[in-house]
N, C-alpha and C positions, 0 to 999 in steps of 0.2 A: 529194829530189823538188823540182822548180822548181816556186816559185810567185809570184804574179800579187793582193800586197797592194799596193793603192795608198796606203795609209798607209801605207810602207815598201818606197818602192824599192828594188830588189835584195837583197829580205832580207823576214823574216817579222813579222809581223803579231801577238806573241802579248795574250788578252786570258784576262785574269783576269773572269770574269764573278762578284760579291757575288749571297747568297742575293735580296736583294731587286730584282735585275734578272731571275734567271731566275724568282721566283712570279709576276709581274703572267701571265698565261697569252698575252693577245694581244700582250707585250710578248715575251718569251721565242721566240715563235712568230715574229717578225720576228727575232728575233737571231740564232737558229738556219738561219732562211732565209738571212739574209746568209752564215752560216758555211760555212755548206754550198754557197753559191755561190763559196764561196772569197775571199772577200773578210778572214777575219783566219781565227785557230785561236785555239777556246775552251776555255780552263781553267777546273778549278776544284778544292776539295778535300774530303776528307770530312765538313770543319767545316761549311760552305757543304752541302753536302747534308742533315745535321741541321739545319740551320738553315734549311731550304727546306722539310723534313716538320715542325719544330716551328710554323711559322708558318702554313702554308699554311690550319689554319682559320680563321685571323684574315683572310685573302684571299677568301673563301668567306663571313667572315661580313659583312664591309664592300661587296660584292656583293648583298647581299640574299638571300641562299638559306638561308634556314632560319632567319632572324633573329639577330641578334647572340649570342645561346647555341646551341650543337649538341648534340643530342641525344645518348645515346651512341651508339646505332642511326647516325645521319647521322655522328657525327664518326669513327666506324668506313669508313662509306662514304665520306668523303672523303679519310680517309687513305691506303686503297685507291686513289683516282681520285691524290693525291696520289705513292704507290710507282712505278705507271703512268708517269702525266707522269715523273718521274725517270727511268727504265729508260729511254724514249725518250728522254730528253737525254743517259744513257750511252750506249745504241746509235747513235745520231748521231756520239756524239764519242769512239770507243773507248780516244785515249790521252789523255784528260783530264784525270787522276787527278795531285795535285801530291804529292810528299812531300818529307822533309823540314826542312819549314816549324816545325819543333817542337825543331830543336838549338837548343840553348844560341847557337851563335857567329850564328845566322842570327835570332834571337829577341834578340841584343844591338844589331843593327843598327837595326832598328827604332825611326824617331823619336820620341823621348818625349812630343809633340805628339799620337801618333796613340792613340785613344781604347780603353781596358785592351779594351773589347768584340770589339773589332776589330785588335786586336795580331795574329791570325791569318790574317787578311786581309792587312796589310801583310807580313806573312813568306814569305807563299804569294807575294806579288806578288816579292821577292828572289830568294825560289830563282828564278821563273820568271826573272827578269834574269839570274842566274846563269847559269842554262841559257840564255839567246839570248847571250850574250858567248861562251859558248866557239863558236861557229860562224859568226857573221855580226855583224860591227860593225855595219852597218846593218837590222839588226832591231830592234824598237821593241817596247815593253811598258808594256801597258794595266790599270789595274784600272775596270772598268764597274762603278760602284756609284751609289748614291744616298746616298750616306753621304760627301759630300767632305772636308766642316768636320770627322768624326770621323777620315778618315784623313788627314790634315794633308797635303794636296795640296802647297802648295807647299815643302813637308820632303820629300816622298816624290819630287818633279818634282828636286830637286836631287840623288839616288839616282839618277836617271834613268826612274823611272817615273812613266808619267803616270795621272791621276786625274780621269776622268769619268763625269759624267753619262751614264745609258745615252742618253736624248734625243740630247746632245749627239755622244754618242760616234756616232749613227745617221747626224747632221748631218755629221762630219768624213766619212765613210763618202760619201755623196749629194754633198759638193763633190769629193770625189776622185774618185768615177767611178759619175757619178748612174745612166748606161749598165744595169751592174750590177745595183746596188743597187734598180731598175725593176725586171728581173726578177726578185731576188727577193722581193721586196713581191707581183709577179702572182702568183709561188709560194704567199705566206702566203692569196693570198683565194681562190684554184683549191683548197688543200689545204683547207678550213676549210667542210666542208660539213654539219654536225650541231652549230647551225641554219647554214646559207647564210650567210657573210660574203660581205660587198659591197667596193667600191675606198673608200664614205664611210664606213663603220666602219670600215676601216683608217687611211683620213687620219684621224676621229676618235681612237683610238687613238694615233695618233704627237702629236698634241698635247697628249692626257692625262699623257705620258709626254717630254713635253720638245723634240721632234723639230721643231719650228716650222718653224726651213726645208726639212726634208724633205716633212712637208705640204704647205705651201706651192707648192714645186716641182713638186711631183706631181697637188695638183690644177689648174696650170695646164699641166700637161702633159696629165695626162688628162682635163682640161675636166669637170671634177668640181667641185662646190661644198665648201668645206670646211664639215662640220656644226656645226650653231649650238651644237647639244647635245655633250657631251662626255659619251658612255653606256655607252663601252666599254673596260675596262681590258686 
């Protein structure tokens, strides 16, 4: 199937999405709008989904909803809103699932820079290189994390995969083909109606989370002010 990433003329787009870009909820909720506009295809693997329900009440509790301890009752119900949120990032992305990642020869590869935590994360991002070299030399591979300094970005850029910030990774996305990347930002604030998102809690949002010059861009496209407050993760 021909596609249409502008990170990667003539060729695909893969991104490794780390647990800690798909919890932030309005962060996630932009990343997936991009996906699904077709601007890259997101991976990810079963580790990274444990690691998305083991943390998610700590997202929950740095939010302020229920105070820094969850009750059992609440951490039962956010687990639940937690499984949810997941199932919707599988059904979004039905062949997301990486395997693999857990041989011996592909877990030898892995620069010894990159932190024991996260050894998984750099393996998952292999296979996936694996898999974009047999079909297209000009496909490119991403791992989106907020974790750079642990997975030893520039050990892992000389393997060929690159290593960004979700922010940033938002930003390379908006000078490639801001066009785009518009629509689906309209998409995140039209879908997002239980309470009502606005276009300044999503510029707020992209600043929270790194995206400087996509904010930027956008509120002077959309003659938006960018907000003083940064209230929404």
């Amino acid at each position: 199937m021909a596609t249409n990433h502008p990170l990667s003329p003539g060729g695909t787009t893969h991104v490794l999405l780390d647990a800690n870009a798909l919890l932030p909820p309005r962060l996630s909720d932009i990343l997936f709008d991009l996906c699904l506009e077709g601007l890259f295809s997101a991976r990810w693997s079963i580790e990274i989904e444990a690691e998305f329900l083991r943390n998610w009440p700590k997202v929950v509790a740095k939010a302020g909803k229920g105070g820094s301890v969850l009750s059992a009752q609440q951490a039962a119900t956010e687990m639940a809103k937690a499984q949810r949120r997941l199932a919707c990032y599988k059904g979004a992305v039905p062949d997301h699932e990486i395997f693999g990642h857990h041989d011996v020869s592909v877990l030898d590869r892995v620069p010894g820079a990159v932190d024991t935590d996260d050894r998984h994360v750099a393996a998952a991002g292999l296979v996936l290189l694996d898999y974009a070299r047999q079909f297209n030399t000009k496909d490119k591979v991403y791992v989106v994390s907020t974790n750079t300094k642990h997975l030893a970005a520039t050990e892992m850029q000389r393997l060929g995969i690159l290593i960004v910030s979700p922010g940033k990774f938002i930003d390379h996305l908006t000078q490639a083909d801001s066009a785009r990347v518009g629509w689906a930002l309209d998409k995140s604030v039209k879908n997002l109606k239980n309470p009502q998102y606005t276009r300044e809690l999503l510029l707020g949002a992209l600043l929270v989370h790194g995206a400087k010059g996509t904010a930027h861009h956008f509120a002077l496209a959309w003659e938006e002010k960018l907000p003083s407050s940064r209230r929404t993760r």
